[in-house]
C-alpha positions as a Markdown table, in Angstrom:
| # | Residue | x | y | z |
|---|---|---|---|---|
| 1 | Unk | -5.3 | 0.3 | 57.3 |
| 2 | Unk | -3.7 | -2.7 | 58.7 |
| 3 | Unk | -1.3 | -3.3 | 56.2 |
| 4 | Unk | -0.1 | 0.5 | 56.1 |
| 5 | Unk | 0.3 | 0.8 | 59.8 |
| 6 | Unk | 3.0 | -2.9 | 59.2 |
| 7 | Unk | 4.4 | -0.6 | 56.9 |
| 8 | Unk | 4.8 | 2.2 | 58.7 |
| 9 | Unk | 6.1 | 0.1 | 62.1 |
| 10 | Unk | 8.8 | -2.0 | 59.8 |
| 11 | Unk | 10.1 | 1.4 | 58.4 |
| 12 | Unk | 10.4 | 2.5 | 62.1 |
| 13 | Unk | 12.3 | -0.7 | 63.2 |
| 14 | Unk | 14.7 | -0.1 | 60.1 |
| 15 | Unk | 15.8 | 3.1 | 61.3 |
| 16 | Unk | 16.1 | 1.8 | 64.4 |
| 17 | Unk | 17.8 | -0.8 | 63.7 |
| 18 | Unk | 22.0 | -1.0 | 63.7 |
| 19 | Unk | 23.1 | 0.2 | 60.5 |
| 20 | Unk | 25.0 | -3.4 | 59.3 |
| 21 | Unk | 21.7 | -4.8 | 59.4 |
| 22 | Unk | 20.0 | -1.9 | 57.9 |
| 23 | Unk | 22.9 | -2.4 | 54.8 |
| 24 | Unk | 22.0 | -6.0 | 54.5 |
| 25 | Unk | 18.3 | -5.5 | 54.4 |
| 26 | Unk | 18.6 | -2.8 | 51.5 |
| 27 | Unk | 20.9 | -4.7 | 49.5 |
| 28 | Unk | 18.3 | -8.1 | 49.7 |
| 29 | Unk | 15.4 | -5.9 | 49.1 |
| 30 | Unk | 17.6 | -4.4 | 45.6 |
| 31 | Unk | 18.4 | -7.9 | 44.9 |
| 32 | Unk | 14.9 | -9.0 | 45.2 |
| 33 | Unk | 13.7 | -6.4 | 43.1 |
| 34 | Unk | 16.4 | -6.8 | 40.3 |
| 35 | Unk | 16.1 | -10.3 | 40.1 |
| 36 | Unk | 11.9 | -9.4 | 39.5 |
| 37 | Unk | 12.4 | -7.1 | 36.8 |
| 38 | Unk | 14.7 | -9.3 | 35.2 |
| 39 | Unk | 11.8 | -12.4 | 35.7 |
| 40 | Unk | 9.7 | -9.9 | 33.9 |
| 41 | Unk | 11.7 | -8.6 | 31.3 |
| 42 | Unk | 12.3 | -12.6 | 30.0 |
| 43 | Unk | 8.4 | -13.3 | 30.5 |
| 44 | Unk | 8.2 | -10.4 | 28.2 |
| 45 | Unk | 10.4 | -11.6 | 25.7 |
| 46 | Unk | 9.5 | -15.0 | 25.8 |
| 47 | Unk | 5.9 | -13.7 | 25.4 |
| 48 | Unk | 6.7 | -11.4 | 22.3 |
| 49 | Unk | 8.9 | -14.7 | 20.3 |
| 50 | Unk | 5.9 | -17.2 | 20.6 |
| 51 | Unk | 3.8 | -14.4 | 19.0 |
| 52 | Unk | 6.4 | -14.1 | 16.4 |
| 53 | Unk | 6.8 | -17.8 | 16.1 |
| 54 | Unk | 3.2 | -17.5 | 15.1 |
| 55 | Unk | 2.9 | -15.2 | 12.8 |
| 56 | Unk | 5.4 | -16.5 | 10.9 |
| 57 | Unk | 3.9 | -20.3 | 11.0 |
| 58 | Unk | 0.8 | -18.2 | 9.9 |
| 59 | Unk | 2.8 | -16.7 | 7.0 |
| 60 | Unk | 3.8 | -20.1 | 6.0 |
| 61 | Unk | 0.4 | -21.9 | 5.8 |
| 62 | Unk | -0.8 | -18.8 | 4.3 |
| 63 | Unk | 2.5 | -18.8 | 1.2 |
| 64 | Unk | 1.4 | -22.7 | 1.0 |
| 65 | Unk | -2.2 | -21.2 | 0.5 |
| 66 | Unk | -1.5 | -19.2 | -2.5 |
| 67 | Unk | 0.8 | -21.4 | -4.3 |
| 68 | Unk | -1.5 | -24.7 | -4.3 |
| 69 | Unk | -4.1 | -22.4 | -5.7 |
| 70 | Unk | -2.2 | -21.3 | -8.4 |
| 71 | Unk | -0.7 | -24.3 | -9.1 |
| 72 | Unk | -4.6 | -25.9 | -8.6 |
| 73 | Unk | -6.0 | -23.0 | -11.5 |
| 74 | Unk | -2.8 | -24.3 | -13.9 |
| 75 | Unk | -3.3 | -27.9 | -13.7 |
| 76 | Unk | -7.1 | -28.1 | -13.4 |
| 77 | Unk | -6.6 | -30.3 | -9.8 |
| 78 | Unk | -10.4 | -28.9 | -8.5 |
| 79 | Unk | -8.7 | -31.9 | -5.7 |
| 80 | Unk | -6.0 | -29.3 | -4.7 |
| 81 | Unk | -8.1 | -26.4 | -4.9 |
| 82 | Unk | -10.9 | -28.1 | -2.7 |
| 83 | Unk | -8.1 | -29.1 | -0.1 |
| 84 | Unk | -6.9 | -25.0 | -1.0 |
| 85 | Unk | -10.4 | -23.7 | 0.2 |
| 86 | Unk | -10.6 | -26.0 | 3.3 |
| 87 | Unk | -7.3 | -25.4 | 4.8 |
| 88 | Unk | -8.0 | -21.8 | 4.9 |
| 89 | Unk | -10.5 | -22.5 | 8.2 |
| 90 | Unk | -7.3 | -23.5 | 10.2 |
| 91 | Unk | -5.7 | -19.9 | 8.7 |
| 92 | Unk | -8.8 | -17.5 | 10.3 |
| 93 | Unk | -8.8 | -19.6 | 13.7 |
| 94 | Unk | -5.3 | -18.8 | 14.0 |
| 95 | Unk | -5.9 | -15.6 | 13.1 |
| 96 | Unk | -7.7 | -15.0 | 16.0 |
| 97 | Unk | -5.8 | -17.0 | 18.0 |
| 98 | Unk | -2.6 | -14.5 | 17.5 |
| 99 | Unk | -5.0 | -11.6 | 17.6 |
| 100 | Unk | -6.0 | -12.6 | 21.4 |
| 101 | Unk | -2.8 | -12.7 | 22.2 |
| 102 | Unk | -1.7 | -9.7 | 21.0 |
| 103 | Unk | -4.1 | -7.9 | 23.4 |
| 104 | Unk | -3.6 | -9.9 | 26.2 |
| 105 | Unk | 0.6 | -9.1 | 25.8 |
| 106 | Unk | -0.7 | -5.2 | 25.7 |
| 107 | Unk | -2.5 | -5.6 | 29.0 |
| 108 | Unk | 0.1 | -7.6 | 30.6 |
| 109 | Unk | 2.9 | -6.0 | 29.9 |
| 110 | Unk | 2.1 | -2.2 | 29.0 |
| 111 | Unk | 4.6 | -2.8 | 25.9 |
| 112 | Unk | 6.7 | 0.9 | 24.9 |
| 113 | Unk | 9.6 | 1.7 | 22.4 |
| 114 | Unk | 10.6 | -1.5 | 20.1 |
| 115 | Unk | 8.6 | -3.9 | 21.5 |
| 116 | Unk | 5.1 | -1.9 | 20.7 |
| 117 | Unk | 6.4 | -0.9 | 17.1 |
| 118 | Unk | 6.7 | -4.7 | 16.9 |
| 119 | Unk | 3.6 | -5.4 | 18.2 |
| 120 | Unk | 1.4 | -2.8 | 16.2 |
| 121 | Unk | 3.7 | -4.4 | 13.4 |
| 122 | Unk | 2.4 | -7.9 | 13.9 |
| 123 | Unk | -0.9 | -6.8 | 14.7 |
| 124 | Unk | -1.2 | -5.6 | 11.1 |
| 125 | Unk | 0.6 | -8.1 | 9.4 |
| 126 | Unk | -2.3 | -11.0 | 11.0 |
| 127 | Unk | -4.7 | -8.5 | 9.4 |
| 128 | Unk | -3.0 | -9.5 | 6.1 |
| 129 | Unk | -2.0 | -12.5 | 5.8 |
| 130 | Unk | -5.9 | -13.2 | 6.9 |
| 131 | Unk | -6.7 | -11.4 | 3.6 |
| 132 | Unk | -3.9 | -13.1 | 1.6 |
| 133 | Unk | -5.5 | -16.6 | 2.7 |
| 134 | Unk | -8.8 | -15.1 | 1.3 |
| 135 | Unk | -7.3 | -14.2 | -1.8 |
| 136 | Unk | -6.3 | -17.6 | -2.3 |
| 137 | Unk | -9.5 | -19.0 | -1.8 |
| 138 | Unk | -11.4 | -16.7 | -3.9 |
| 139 | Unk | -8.6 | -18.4 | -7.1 |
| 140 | Unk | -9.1 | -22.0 | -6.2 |
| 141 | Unk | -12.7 | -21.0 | -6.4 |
| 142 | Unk | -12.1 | -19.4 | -9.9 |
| 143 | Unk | -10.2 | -22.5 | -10.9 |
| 144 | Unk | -12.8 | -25.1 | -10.1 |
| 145 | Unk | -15.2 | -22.9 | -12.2 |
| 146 | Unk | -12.9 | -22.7 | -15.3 |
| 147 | Unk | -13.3 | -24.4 | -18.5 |
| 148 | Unk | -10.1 | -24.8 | -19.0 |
| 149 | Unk | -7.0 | -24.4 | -17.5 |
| 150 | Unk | -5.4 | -20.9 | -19.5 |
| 151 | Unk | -3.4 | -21.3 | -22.2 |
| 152 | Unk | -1.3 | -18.5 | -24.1 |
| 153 | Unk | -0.4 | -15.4 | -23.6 |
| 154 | Unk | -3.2 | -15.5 | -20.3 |
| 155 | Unk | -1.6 | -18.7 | -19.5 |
| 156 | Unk | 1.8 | -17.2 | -19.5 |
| 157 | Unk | 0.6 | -13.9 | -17.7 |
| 158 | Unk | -0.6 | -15.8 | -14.7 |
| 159 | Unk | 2.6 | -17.8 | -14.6 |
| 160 | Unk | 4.8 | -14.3 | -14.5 |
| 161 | Unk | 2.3 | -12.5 | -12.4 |
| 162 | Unk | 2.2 | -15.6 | -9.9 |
| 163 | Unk | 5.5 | -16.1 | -9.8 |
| 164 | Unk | 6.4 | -12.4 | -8.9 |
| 165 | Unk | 3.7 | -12.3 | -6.5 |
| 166 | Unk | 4.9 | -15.4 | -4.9 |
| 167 | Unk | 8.7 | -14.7 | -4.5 |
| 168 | Unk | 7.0 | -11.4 | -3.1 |
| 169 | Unk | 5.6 | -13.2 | 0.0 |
| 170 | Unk | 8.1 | -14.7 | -0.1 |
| 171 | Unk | 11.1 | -12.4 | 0.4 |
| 172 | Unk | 8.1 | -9.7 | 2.5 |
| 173 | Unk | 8.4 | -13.3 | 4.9 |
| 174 | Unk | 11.8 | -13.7 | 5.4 |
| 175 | Unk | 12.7 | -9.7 | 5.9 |
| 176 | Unk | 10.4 | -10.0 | 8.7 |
| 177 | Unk | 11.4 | -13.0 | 10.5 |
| 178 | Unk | 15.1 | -11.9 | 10.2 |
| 179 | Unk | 14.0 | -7.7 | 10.7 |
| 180 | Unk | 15.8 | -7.2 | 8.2 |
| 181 | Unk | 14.6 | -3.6 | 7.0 |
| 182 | Unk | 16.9 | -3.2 | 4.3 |
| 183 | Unk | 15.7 | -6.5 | 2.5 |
| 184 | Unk | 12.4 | -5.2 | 3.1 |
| 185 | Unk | 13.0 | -2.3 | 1.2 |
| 186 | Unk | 14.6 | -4.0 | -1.8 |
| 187 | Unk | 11.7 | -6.5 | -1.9 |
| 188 | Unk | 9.3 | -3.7 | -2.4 |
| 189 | Unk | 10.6 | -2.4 | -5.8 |
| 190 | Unk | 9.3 | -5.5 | -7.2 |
| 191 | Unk | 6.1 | -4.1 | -6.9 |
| 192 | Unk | 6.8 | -1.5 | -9.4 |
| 193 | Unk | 6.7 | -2.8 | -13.2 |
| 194 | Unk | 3.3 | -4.5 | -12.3 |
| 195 | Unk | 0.7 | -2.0 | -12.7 |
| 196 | Unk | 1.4 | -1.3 | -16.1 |
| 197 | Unk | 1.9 | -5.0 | -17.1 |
| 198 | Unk | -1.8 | -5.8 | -15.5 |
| 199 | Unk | -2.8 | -3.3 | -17.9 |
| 200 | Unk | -1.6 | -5.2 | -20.7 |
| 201 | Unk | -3.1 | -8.0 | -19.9 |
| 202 | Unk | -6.8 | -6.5 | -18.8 |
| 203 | Unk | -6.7 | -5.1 | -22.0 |
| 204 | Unk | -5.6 | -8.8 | -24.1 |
| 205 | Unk | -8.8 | -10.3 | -21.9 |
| 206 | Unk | -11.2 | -7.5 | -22.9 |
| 207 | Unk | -10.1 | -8.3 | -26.7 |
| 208 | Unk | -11.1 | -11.6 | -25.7 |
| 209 | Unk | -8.8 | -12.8 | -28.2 |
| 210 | Unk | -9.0 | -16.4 | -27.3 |
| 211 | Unk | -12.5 | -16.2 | -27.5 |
| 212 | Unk | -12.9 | -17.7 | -24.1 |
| 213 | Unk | -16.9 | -17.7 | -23.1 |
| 214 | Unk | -18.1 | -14.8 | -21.0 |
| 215 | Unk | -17.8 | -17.1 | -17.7 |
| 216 | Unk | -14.2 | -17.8 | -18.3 |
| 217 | Unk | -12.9 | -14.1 | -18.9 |
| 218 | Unk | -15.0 | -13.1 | -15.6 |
| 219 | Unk | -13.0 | -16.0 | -13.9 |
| 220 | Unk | -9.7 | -14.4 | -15.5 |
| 221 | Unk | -10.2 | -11.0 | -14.3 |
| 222 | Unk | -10.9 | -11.9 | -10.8 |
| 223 | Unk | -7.2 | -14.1 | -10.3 |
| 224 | Unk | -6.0 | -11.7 | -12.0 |
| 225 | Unk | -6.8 | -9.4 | -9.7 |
| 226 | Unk | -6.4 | -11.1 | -6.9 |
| 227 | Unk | -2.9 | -12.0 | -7.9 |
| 228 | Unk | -1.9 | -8.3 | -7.8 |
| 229 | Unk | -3.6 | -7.8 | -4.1 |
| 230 | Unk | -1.1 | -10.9 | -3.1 |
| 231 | Unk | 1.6 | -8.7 | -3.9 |
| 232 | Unk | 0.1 | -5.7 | -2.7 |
| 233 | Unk | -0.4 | -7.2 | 1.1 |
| 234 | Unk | 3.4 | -8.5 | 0.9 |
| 235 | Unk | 4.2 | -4.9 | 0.1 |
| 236 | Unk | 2.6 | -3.5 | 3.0 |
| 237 | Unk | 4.0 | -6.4 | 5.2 |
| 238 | Unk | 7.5 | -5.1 | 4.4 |
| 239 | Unk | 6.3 | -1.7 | 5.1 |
| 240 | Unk | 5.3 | -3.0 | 8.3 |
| 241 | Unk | 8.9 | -4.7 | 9.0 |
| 242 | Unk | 10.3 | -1.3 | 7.8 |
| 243 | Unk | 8.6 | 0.4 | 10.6 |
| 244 | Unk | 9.3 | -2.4 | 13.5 |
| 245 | Unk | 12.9 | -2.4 | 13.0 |
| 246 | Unk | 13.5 | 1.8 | 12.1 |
| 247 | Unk | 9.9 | 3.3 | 13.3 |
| 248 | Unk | 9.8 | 4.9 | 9.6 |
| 249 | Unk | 6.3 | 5.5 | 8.5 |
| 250 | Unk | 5.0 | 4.6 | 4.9 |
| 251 | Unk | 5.7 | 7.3 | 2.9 |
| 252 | Unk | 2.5 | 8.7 | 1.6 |
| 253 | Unk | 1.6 | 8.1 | -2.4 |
| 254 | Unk | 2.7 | 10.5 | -4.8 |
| 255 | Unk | -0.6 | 10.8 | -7.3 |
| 256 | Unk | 0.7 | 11.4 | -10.9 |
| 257 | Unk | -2.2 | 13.1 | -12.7 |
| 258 | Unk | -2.0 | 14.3 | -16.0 |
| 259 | Unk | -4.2 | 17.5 | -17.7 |
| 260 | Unk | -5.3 | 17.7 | -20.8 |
| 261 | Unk | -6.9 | 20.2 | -23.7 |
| 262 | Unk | -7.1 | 20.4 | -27.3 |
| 263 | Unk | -3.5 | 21.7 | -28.0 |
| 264 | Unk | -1.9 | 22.3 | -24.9 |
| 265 | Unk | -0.8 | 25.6 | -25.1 |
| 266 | Unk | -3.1 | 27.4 | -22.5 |
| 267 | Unk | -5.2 | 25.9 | -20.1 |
| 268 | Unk | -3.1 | 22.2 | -19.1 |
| 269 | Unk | -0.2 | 24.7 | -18.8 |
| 270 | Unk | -1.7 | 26.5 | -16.3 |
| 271 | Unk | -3.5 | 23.8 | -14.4 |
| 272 | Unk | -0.2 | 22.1 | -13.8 |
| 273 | Unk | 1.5 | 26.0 | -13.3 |
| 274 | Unk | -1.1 | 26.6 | -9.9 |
| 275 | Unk | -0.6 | 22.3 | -9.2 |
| 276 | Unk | 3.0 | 22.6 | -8.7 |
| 277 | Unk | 3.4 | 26.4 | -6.9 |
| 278 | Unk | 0.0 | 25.4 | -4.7 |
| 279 | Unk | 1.2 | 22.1 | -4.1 |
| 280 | Unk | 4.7 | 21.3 | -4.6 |
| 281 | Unk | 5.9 | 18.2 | -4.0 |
| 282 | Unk | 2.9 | 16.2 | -3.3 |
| 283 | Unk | 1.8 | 15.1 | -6.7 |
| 284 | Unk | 3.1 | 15.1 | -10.2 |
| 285 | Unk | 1.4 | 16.8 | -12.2 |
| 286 | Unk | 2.1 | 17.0 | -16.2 |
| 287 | Unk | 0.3 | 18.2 | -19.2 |
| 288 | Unk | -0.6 | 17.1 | -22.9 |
| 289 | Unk | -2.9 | 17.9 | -25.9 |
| 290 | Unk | -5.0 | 16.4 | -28.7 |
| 291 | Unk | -2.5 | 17.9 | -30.8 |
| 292 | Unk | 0.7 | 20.1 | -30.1 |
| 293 | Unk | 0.1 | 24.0 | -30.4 |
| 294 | Unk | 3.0 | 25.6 | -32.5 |
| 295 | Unk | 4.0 | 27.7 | -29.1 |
| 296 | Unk | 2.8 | 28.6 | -25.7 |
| 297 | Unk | 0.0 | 31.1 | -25.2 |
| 298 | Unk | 2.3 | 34.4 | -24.9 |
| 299 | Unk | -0.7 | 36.0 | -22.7 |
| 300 | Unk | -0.3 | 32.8 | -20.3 |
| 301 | Unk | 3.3 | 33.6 | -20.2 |
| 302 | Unk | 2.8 | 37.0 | -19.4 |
| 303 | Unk | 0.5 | 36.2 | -16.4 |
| 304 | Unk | 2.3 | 34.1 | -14.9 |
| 305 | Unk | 5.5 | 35.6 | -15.1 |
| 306 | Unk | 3.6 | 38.4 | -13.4 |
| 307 | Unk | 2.0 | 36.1 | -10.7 |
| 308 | Unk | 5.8 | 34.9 | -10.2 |
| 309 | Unk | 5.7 | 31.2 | -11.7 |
| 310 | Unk | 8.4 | 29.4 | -13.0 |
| 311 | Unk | 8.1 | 29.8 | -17.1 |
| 312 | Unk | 11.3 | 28.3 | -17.4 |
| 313 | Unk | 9.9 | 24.9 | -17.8 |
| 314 | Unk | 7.3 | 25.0 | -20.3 |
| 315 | Unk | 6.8 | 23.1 | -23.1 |
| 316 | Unk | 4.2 | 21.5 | -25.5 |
| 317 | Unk | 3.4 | 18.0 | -25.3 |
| 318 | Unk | 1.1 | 16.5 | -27.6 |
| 319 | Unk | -0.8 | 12.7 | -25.9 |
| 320 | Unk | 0.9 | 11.3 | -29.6 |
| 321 | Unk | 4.2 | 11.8 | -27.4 |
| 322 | Unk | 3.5 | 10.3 | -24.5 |
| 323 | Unk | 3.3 | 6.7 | -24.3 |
| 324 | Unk | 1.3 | 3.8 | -23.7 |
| 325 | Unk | 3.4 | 3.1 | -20.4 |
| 326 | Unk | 3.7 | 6.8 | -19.5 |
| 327 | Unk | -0.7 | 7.1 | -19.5 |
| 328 | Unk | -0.5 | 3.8 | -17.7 |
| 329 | Unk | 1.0 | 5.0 | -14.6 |
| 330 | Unk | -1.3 | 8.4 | -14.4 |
| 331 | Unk | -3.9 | 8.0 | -11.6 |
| 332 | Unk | -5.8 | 10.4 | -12.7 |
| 333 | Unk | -6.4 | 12.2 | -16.3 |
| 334 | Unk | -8.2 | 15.5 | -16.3 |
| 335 | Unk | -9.9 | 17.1 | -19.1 |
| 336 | Unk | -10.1 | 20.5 | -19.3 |
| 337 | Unk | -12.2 | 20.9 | -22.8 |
| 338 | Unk | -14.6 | 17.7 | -24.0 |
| 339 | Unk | -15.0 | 14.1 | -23.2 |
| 340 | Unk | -11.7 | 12.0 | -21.8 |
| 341 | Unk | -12.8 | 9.6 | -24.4 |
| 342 | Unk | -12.4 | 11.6 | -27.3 |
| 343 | Unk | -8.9 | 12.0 | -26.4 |
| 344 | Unk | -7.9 | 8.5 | -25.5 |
| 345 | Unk | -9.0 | 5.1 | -27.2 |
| 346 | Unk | -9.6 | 3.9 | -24.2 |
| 347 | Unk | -8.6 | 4.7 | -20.3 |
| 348 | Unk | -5.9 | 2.1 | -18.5 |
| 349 | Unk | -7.1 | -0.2 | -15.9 |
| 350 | Unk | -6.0 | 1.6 | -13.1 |
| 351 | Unk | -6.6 | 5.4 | -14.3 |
| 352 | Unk | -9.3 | 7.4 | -13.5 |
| 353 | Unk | -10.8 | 10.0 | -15.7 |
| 354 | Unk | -12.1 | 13.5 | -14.2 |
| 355 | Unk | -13.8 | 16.5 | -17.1 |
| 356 | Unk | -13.5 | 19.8 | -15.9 |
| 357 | Unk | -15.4 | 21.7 | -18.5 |
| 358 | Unk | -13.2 | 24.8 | -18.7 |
| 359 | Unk | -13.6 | 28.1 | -21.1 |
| 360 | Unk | -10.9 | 28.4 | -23.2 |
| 361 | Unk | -10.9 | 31.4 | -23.9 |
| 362 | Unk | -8.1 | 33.6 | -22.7 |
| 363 | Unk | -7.9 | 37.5 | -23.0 |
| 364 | Unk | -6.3 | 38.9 | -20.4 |
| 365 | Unk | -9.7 | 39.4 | -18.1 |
| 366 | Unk | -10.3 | 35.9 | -18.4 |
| 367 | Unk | -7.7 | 34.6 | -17.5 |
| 368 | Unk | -7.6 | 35.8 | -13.9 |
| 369 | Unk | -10.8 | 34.0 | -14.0 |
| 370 | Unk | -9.1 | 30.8 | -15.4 |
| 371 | Unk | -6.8 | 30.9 | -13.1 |
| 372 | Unk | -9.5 | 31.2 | -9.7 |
| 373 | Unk | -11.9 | 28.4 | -11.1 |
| 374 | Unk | -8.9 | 26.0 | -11.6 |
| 375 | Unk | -7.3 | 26.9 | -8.3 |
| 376 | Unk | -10.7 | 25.4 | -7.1 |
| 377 | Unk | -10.9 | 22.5 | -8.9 |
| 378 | Unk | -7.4 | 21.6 | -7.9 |
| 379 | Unk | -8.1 | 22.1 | -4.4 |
| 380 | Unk | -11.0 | 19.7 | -4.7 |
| 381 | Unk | -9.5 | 16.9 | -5.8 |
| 382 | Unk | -6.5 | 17.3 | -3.7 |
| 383 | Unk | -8.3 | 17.2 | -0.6 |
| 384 | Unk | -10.3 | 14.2 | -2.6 |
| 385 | Unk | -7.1 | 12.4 | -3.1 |
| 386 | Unk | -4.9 | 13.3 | 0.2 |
| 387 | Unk | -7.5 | 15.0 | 2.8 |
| 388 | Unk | -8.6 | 18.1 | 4.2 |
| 389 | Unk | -5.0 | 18.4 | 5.6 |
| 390 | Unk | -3.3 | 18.8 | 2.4 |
């Protein structure tokens, strides 16, 4: 009450006062005030570079993490790997460290605009570099319990896969010390070829062709593995520089799923016919058969031409045709008719396999019902794969 009444008497005496005075006063009281925000403005940014400075000391430690373990599984030094697992206590204190400070800068200084797209940025980045230290402990572990250090084609696998992965956190690194979004963005197309050659090589350790014991091709799997999730993590870091720098979201995943039936001229046809006019542009969706049918269905034609689909398009594609890479980078394989199994000799790493047991049979009253119960199905496992929004 005190302290409004001052208030109240000062504003008095200021009107009251000649208006020279009255000039100067304003003119201190704007200078006063600019010279605050500016004080506040450089605590901000002063604030926001020693949490970048951080972050990317944490990056570092955590790069140095992941190459000593590699190098540790390679040249069977269980010293290096030891020192590998320890170091990675310093990594999840810091962790925290930077995570504190992240929410005191968001109660300090009420970030907006650039400086919270950075923030949010970082915040997610600690998250995983945090796991990219665990990754690397988890392979020094494997490496203290190998045999052997791998040899042949597994020994040259890890060396391509860990070299990839590494220049991966690497580059991921560098495009977000500089913000550079555009290097970011070139980094991530690295990430690309390596699905399909991890299937390769799952399927050379399953054949267990250098008749490692059961212990070692466990071991295998897991770097393996845990290799890929290294480049993964420096994918989404560059996803994350993307958005600090241009506020661009990461663009959601396009699912490629694949149906199939015995000959593929009636019901793959027109599971991926009500895929694409239902859902255009959200998946890609393709079809194949045991065998190749000598034409399309001309009953399936009919219909949809009556339902207005695009017939233009169609054509028979027998899983012969299609190959090993192309059934590599399906997420998911549907069967319309039998067993997935009986159709493939065996199912990639990263595929899965969904059987929709579907009646073939296709006069022209059933296929109105076709048509309904795979309109459902497809709606399930959309909403399965992208939400209830979809």
């Amino acid at each position: 009450m005190q302290g409004e009444l001052a208030c109240t008497l000062f504003a008095v005496r200021l009107f009251t006062w000649p208006l020279p005075i009255t000039i100067a006063l304003n003119y201190r009281f704007k200078l006063s005030l600019e010279l605050f925000m500016s004080h506040l403005e450089q605590r901000l940014e002063n604030d926001l570079q020693n949490i970048r400075a951080r972050i990317i000391e944490q990056a570092r430690k955590v790069q140095t993490g992941v190459h000593d373990s590699v190098h540790a599984l390679q040249t069977g030094n269980n010293k290096l790997a030891y020192a590998t697992i320890l170091n990675d206590h310093p990594i999840n204190r810091t962790m925290r460290e930077i995570d504190r400070l992240c929410h005191k800068f968001i109660a300090t200084h009420l970030p907006s605009g650039s400086h919270l797209r950075l923030l949010s940025s970082i915040i997610r980045i600690n998250i995983e570099l945090e796991r990219m230290g665990d990754y690397a402990v988890i392979i020094a572990r494997e490496a203290i319990q190998l045999s052997a250090s791998p040899e042949g084609l597994i020994g040259r696998e890890i060396e391509r896969l860990a070299t990839e992965s590494l220049l991966m956190l690497k580059q991921s690194i560098k495009s977000f010390e500089e913000l550079n979004a555009e290097f970011a963005r070139s980094t991530m197309v690295m990430a690309g070829s390596m699905e399909y050659n991890l299937d390769v090589v799952y399927e050379a350790i399953s054949q267990n062709n250098q008749k490692q014991n059961a212990k070692d091709t466990l071991a295998l799997f897991v770097v393996f593995t845990q290799l890929k999730r290294v480049a993964d993590q420096a994918k989404n870091l560059c996803e994350d520089t993307i958005f600090a720098v241009t506020g661009e979201q990461k663009a959601p995943k396009v699912y490629k799923i694949l149906f199939i039936d015995e000959d593929n001229s009636n019901l793959s046809q027109l599971a991926v016919a009500i895929a694409r006019k239902n859902y255009p542009g959200i998946c890609d969706f393709d079809s194949a058969g045991r065998t190749a049918a000598a034409s399309i269905n001309p009953k399936l034609v009919d219909f949809l031409d009556s339902r207005g689909s695009d017939i233009t398009d169609l054509s028979i594609t027998s899983l012969e045709q299609l190959s090993h890479q192309e059934i590599s980078e399906k997420h998911v394989i549907v069967s319309l008719q039998g067993d997935v199994s009986s159709y493939l000799d065996s199912i990639p790493f990263h595929t899965s396999a969904v059987e929709w047991d579907i009646s073939s049979e296709s006069d022209e009253h059933n296929m109105e019902v076709l048509y309904r119960t795979l309109a459902l199905h497809i709606k399930d496992l959309m909403v399965l794969l992208l939400g209830e929004e979809v």
